[in-house]
C-alpha positions as YAML, in Angstrom:
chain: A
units: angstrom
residues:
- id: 1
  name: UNK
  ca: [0.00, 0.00, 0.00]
- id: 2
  name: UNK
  ca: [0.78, 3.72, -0.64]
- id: 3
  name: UNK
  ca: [1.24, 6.35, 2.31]
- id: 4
  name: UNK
  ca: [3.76, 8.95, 3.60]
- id: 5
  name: UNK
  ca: [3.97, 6.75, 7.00]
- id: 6
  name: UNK
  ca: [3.70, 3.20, 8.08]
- id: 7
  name: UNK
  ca: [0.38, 2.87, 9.99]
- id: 8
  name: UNK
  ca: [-1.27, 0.17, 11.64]
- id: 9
  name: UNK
  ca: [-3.99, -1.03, 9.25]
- id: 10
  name: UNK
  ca: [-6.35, -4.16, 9.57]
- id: 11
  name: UNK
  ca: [-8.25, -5.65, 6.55]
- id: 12
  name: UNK
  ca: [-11.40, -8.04, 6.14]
- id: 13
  name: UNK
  ca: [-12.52, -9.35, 3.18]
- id: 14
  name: UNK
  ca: [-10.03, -8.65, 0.73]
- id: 15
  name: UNK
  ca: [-10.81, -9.68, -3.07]
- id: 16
  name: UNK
  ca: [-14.38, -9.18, -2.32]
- id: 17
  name: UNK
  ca: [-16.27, -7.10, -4.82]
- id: 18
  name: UNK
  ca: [-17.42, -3.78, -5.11]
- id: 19
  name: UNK
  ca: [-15.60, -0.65, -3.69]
- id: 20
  name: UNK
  ca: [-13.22, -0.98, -0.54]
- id: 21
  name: UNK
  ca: [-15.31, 0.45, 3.31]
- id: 22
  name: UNK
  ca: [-12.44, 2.85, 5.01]
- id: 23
  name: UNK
  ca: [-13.27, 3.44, 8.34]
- id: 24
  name: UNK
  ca: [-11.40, 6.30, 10.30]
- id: 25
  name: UNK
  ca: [-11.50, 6.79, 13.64]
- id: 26
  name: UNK
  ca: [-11.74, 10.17, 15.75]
- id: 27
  name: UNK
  ca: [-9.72, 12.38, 18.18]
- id: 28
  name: UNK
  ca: [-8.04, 9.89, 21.08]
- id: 29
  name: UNK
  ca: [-9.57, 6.94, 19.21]
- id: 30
  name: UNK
  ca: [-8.11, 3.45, 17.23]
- id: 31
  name: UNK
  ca: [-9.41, 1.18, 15.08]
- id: 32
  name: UNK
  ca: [-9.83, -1.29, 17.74]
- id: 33
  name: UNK
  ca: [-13.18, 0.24, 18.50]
- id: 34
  name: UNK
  ca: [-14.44, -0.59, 14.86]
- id: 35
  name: UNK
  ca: [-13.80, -4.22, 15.40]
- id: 36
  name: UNK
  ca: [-17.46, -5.18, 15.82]
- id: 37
  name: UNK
  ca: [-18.87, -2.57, 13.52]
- id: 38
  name: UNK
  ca: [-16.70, -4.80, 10.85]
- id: 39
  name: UNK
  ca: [-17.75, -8.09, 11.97]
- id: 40
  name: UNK
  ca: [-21.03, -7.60, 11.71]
- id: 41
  name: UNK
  ca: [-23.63, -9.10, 9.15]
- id: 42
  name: UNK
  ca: [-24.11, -6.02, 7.41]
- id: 43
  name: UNK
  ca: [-20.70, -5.91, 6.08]
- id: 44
  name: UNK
  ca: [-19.91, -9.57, 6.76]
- id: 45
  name: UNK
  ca: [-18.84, -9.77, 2.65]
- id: 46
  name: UNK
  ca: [-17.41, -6.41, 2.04]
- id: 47
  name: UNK
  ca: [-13.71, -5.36, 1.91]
- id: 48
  name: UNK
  ca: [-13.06, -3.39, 5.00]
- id: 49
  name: UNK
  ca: [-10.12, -1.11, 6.23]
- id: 50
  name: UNK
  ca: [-9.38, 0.03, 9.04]
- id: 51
  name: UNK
  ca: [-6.22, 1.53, 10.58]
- id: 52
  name: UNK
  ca: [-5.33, 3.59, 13.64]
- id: 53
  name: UNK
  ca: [-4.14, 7.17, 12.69]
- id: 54
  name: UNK
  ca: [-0.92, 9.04, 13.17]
- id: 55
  name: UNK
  ca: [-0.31, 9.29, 16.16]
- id: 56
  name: UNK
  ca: [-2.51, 6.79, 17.95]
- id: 57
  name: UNK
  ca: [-2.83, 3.49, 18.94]
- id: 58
  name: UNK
  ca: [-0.23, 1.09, 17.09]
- id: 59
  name: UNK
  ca: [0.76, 4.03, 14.88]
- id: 60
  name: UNK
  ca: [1.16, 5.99, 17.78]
- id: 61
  name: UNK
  ca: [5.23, 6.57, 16.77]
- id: 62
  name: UNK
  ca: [4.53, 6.44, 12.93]
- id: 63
  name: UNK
  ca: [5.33, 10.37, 12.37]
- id: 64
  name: UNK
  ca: [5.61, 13.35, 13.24]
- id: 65
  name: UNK
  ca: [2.01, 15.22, 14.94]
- id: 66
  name: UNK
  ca: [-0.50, 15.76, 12.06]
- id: 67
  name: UNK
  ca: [-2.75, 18.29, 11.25]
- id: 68
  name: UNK
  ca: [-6.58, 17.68, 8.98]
- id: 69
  name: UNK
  ca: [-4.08, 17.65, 5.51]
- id: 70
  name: UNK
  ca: [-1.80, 15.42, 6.48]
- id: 71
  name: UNK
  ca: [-4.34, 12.99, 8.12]
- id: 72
  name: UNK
  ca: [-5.89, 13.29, 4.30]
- id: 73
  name: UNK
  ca: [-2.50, 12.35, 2.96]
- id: 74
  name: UNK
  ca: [-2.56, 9.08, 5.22]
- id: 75
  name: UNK
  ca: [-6.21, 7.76, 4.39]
- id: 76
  name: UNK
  ca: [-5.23, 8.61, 0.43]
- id: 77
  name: UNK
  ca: [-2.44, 6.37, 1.11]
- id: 78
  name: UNK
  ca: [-4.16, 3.57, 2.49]
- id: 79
  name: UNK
  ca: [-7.16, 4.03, -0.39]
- id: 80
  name: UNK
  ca: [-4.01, 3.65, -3.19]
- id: 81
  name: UNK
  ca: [-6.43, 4.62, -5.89]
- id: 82
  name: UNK
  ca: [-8.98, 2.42, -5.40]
- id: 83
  name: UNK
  ca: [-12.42, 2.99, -5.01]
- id: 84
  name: UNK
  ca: [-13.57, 3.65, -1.71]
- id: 85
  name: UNK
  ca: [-16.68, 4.14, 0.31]
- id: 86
  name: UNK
  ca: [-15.20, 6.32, 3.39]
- id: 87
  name: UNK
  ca: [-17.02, 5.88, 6.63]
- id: 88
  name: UNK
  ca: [-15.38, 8.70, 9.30]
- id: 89
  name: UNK
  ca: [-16.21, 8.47, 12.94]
- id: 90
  name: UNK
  ca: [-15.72, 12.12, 14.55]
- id: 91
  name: UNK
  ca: [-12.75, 13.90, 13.71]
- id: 92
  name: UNK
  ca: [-12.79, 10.82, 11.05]
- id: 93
  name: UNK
  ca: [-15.73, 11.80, 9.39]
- id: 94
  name: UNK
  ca: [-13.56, 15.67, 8.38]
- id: 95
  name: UNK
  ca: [-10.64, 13.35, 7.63]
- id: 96
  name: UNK
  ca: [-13.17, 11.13, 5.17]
- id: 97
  name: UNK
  ca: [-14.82, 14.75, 3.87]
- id: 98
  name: UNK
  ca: [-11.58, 16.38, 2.85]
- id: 99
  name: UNK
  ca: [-10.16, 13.31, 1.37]
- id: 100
  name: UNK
  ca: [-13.60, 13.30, -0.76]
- id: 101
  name: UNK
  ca: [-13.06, 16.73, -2.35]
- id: 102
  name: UNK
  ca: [-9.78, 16.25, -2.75]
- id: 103
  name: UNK
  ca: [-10.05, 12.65, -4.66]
- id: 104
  name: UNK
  ca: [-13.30, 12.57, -6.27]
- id: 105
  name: UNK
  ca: [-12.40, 10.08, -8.64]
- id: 106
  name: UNK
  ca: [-11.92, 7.02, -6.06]
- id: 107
  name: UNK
  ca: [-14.25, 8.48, -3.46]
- id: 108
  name: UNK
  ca: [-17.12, 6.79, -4.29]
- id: 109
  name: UNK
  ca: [-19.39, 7.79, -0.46]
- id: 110
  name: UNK
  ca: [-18.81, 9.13, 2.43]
- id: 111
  name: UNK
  ca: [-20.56, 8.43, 5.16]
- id: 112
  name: UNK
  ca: [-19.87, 11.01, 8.44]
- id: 113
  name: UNK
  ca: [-21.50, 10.05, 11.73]
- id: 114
  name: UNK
  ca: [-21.19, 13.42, 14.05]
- id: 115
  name: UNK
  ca: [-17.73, 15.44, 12.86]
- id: 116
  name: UNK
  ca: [-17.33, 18.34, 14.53]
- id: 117
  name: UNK
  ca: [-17.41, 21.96, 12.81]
- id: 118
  name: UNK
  ca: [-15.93, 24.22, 15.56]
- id: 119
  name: UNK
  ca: [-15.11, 26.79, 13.35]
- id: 120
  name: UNK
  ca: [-19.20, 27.36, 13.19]
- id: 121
  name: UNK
  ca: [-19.62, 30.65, 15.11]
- id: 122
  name: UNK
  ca: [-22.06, 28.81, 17.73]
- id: 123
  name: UNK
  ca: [-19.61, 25.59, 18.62]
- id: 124
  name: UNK
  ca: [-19.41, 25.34, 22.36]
- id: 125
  name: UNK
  ca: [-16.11, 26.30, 24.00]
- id: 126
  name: UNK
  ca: [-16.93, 23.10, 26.47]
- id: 127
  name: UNK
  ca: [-16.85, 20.32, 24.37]
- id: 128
  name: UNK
  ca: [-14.01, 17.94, 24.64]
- id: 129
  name: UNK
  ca: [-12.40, 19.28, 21.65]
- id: 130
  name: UNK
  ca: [-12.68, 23.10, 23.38]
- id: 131
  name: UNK
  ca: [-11.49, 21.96, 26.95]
- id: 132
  name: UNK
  ca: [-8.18, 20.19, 25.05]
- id: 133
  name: UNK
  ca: [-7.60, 23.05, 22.51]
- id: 134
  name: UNK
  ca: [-6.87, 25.49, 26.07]
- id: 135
  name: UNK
  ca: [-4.85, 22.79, 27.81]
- id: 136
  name: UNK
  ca: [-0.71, 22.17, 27.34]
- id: 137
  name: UNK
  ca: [-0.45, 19.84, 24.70]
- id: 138
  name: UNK
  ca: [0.93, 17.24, 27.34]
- id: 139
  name: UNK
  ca: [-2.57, 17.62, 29.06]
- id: 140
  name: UNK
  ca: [-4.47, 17.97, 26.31]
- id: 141
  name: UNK
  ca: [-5.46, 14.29, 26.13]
- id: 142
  name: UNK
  ca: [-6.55, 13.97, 29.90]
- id: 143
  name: UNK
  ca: [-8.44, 17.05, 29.18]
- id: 144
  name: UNK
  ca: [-10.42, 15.71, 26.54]
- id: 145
  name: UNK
  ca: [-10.86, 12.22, 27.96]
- id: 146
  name: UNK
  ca: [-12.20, 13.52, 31.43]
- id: 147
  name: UNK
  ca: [-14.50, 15.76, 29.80]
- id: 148
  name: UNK
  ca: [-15.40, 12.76, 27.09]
- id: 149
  name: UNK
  ca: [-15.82, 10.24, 30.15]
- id: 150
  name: UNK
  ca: [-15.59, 11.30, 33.14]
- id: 151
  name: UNK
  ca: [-13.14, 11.84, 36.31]
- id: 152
  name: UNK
  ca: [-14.53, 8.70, 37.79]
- id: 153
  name: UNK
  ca: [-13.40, 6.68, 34.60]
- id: 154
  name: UNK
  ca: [-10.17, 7.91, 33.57]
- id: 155
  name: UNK
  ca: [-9.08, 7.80, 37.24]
- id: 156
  name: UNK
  ca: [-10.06, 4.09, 37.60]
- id: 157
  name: UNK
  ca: [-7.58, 3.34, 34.57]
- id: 158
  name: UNK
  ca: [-4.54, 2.07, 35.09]
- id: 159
  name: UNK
  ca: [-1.65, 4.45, 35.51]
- id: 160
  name: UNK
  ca: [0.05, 2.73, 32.57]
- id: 161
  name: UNK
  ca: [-2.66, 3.31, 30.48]
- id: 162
  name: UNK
  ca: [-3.37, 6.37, 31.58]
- id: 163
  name: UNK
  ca: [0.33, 6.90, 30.56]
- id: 164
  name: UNK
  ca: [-0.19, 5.44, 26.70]
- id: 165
  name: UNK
  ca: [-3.23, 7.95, 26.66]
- id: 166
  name: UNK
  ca: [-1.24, 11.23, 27.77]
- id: 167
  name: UNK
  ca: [0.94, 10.21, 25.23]
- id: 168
  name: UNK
  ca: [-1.39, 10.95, 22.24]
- id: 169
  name: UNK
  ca: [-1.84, 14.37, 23.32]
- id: 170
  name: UNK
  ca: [0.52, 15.41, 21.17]
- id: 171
  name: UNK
  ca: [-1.43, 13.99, 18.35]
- id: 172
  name: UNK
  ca: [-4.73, 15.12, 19.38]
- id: 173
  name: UNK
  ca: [-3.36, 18.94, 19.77]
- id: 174
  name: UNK
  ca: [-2.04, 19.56, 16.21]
- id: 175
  name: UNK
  ca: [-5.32, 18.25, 14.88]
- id: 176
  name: UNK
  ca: [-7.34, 20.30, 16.73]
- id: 177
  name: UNK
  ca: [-5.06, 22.96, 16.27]
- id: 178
  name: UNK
  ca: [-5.27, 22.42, 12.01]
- id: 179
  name: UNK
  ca: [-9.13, 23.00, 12.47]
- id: 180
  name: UNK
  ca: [-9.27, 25.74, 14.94]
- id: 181
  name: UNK
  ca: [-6.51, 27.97, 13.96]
- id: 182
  name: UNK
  ca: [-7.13, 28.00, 10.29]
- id: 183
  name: UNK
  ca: [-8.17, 31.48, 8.89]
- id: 184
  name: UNK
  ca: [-10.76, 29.68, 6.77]
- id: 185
  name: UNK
  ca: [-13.51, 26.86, 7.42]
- id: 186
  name: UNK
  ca: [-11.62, 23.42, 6.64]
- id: 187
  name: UNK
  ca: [-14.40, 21.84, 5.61]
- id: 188
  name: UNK
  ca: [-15.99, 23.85, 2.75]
- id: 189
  name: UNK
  ca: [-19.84, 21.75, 2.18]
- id: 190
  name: UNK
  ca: [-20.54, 23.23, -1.53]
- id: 191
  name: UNK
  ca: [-17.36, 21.43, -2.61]
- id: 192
  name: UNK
  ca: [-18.45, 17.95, -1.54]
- id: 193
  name: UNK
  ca: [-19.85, 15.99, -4.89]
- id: 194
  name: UNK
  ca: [-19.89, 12.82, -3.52]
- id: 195
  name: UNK
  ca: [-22.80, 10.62, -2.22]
- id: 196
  name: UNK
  ca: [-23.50, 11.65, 1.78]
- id: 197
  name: UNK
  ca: [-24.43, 9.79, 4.36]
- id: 198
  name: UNK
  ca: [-24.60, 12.28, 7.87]
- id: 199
  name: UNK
  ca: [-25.05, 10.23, 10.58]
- id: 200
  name: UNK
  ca: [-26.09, 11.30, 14.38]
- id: 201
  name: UNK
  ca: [-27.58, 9.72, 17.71]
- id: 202
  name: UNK
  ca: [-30.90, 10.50, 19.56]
- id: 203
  name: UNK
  ca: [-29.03, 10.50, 22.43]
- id: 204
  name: UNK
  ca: [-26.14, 12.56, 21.50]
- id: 205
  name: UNK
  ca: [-25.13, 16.53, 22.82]
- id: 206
  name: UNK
  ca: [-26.94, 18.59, 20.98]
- id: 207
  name: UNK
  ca: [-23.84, 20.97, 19.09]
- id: 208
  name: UNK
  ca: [-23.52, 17.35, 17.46]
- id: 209
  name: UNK
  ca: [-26.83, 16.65, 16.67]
- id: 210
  name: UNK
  ca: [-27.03, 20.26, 15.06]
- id: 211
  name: UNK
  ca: [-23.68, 20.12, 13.39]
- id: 212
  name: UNK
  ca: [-24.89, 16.74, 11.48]
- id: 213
  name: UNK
  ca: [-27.79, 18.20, 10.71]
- id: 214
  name: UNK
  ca: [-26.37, 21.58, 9.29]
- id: 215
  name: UNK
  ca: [-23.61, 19.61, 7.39]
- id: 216
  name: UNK
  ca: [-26.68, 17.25, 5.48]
- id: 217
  name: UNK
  ca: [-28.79, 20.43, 4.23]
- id: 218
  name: UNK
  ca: [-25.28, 21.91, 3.14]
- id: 219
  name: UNK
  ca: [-24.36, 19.30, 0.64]
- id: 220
  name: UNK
  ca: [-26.91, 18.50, -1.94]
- id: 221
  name: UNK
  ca: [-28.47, 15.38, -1.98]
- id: 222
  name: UNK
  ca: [-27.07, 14.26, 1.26]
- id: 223
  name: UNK
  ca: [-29.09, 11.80, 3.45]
- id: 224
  name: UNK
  ca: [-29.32, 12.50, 7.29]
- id: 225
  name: UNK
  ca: [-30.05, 9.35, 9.74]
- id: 226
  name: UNK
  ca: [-30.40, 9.16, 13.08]
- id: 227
  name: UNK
  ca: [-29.43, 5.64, 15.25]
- id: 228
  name: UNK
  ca: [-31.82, 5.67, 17.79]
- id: 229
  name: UNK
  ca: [-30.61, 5.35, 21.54]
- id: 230
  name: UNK
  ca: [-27.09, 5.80, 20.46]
- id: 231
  name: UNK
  ca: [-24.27, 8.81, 21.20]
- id: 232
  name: UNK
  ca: [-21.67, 9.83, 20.07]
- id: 233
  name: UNK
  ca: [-19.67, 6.39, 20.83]
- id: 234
  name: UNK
  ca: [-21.95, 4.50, 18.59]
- id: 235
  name: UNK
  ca: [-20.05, 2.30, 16.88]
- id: 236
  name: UNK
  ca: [-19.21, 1.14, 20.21]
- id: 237
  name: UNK
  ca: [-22.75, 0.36, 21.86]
- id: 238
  name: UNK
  ca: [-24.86, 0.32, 18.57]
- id: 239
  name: UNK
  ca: [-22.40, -1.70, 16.64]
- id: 240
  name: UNK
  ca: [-24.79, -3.73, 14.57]
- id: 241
  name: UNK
  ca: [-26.69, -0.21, 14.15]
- id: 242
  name: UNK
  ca: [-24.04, 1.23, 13.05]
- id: 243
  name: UNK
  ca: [-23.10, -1.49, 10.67]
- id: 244
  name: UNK
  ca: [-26.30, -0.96, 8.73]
- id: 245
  name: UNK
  ca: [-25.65, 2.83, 8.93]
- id: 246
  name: UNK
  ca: [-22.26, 1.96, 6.95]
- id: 247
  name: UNK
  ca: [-24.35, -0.34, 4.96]
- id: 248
  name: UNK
  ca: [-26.24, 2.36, 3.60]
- id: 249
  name: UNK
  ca: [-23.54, 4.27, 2.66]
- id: 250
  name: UNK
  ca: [-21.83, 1.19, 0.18]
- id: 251
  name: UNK
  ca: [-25.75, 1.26, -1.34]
- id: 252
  name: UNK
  ca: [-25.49, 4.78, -2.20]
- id: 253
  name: UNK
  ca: [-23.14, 4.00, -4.31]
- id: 254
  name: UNK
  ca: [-25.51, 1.61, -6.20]
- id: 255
  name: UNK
  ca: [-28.35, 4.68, -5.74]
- id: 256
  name: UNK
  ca: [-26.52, 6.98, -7.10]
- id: 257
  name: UNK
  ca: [-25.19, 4.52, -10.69]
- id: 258
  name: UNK
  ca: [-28.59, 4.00, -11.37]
- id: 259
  name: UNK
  ca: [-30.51, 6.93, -10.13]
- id: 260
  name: UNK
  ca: [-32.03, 9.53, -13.05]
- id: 261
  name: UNK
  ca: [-30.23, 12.99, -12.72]
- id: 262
  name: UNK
  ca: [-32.07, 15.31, -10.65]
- id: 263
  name: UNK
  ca: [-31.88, 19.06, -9.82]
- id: 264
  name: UNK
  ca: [-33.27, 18.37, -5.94]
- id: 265
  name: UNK
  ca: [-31.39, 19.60, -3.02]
- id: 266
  name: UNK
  ca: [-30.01, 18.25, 0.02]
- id: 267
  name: UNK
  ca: [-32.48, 15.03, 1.44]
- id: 268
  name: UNK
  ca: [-32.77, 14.70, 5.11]
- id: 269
  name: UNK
  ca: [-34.51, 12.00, 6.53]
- id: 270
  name: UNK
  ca: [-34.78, 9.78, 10.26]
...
């Protein structure tokens, strides 16, 4: 495979037909946490990827910290030109959006369950992302991780790793950094021509729920669904859900070959 570093990638399914499912994880995240997302019936004979990013996990020393472009580099890599359905989780989903407009032509869907837009001028300075943007980029992991989970939990891990997890914060700080620093949007909606797939839980905080919701009607023809009883760790208690989510997105592909052209904007529906 392709790719300006040498991350940690898992695939299922290989040689199966139709377009390869890239899933990407979010901030302080691996792909460990896909594991029964991919196992599932839904995509029991698709070609799945799945790889933890720069700077996490197993790929935790594979580079120097990466911004949102460089994290586009590294799932380009991994794709190598061929076609791809792109399913981000989180920070994932901007990873999977940008690598869309940038590669069109192997791109085939995206599907984005909840990425955050904190450059939108009503974002919350207390979500996770805003409590580890302030911190020291050696705290900036606890930061986000108490605020993501709770004192209770990250205090009952153990100190080793609670040690792996600091250790990320360097990661986790230049990407937030590369999307809350930049002097314009990083995500710009009117450039995305590929099928959509938005994604959000009836359970999660509402900035998500509206940011999913704003990013759908942005970007014609997108679909907006909603996994009911889920958060924003779906893919970790809704697996199967979430499964069929991704599912959807691989048939948009399909929708979209043999669909008349239409004029009609953005779809939202669930």
């Amino acid at each position: 495979m392709g790719g300006a570093v040498e991350l940690h990638v898992i695939e299922r399914g290989a040689g199966a037909p139709g377009p390869i499912v890239v899933l990407v994880h979010g901030s302080m995240d691996r792909s460990a946490t896909f594991a029964r997302v991919v196992a599932a019936e839904a995509l029991a004979e698709l070609h799945t990827v799945r790889y933890d990013r720069r700077g996490y996990g197993r790929s935790i020393d594979a580079g120097p910290p990466a911004g949102l472009d460089e994290h586009v580099d590294d799932l380009l890599g991994i794709v190598d030109g061929r076609p791809a359905v792109l399913v981000g989780h989180s920070f994932g989903g901007l990873v999977a959006l940008v690598a869309a407009i940038r590669a069109p032509q192997v791109v085939t869907a995206v599907a984005a369950f909840e990425p955050p837009q904190p450059w939108l001028p009503w974002w919350p300075g207390t979500s996770p992302g805003g409590v580890a943007a302030s911190a020291a980029p050696g705290d900036a992991a606890e930061a986000f991780l108490r605020r993501m989970v709770g004192d209770a939990r990250w205090e009952a891990l153990p100190e080793r790793t609670r040690e792996v997890r600091r250790r990320e914060g360097t990661a986790l700080a230049a990407e937030l950094a590369s999307v809350r620093t930049s002097p314009v949007p990083p995500l710009d909606p009117a450039l995305v021509r590929t099928p959509l797939l938005v994604g959000r839980g009836t359970r999660s905080p509402a900035h998500l729920r509206r940011s999913a919701e704003e990013l759908a009607r942005a970007v014609p023809g997108a679909e907006l669904s909603e996994l009911e009883g889920a958060d924003h760790g779906a893919h970790l208690s809704h697996p199967a859900e979430f499964a069929r989510w991704v599912r959807r997105a691989v048939d948009l592909v399909r929708d979209e070959r043999s669909a008349p052209p239409t004029g009609e904007a953005g779809k939202v529906s669930g």
